[in-house]
C-alpha positions in Angstrom: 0.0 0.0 0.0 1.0 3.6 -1.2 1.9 6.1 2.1 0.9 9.7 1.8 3.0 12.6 3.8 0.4 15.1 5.5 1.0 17.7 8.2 -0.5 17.9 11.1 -0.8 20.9 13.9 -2.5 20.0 17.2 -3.7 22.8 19.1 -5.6 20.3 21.6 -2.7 19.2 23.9 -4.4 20.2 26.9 -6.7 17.1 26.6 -4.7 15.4 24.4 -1.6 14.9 25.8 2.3 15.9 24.3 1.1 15.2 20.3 3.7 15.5 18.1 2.9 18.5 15.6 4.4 17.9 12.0 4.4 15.2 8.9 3.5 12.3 9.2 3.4 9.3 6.9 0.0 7.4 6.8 -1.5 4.9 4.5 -3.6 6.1 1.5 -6.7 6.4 2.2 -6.8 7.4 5.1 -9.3 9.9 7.4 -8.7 12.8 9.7 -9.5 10.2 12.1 -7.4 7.5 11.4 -4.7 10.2 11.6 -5.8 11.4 15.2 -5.5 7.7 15.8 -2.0 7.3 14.7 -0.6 10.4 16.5 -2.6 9.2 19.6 -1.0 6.4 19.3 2.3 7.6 19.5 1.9 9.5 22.5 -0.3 7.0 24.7 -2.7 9.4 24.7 -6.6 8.9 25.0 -8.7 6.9 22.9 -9.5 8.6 19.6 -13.2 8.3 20.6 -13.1 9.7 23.8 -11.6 13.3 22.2 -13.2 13.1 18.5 -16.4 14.9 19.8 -14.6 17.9 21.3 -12.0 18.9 18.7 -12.5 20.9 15.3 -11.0 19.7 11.8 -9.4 21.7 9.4 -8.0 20.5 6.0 -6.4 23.0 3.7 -8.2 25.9 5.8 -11.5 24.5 5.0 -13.5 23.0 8.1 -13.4 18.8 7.6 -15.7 16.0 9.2 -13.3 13.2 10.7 -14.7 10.7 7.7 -12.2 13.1 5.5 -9.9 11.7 3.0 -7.1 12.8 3.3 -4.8 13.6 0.0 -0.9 13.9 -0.5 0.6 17.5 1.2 -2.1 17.9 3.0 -2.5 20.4 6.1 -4.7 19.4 8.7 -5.7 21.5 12.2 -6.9 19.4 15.0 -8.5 22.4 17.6 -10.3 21.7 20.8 -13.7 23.3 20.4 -14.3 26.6 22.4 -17.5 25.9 25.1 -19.2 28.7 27.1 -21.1 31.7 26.7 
């Protein structure tokens, strides 16, 4: 299977734990999610479950769903949603 380089900045360490920001090399194909897997993963961080609901997705400065398909060069933000009022 082809890999794809993408890079990645995480502005969601508070709940996320020490995630590398940077490239990374994933298989083609592959989400937003499966990417917040992988650095999770790298970390021991949480589950990518347990933090999927309260972060934000951006892909090439457009907002993404974590389904996204994610395509050689890539950019991707990972943001912790803002709550309150």
């Amino acid at each position: 299977m082809c890999k794809l380089q993408v890079n990645a900045k995480f502005a969601c360490s508070g709940i996320m734990g020490p995630v590398r920001s940077g490239a990374y090399e994933i298989p083609e194909g592959s989400t937003i999610s499966d990417l917040l897997g992988i650095s999770l993963a790298e970390c021991l961080g949480p589950s990518r479950k347990s933090v999927e609901e309260t972060l934000i997705f951006m892909r090439n400065g457009k907002q993404a769903q974590p389904d996204t398909k994610l395509a050689e060069g890539d950019k991707v933000h990972i943001l912790l949603k803002i709550f309150g009022g």
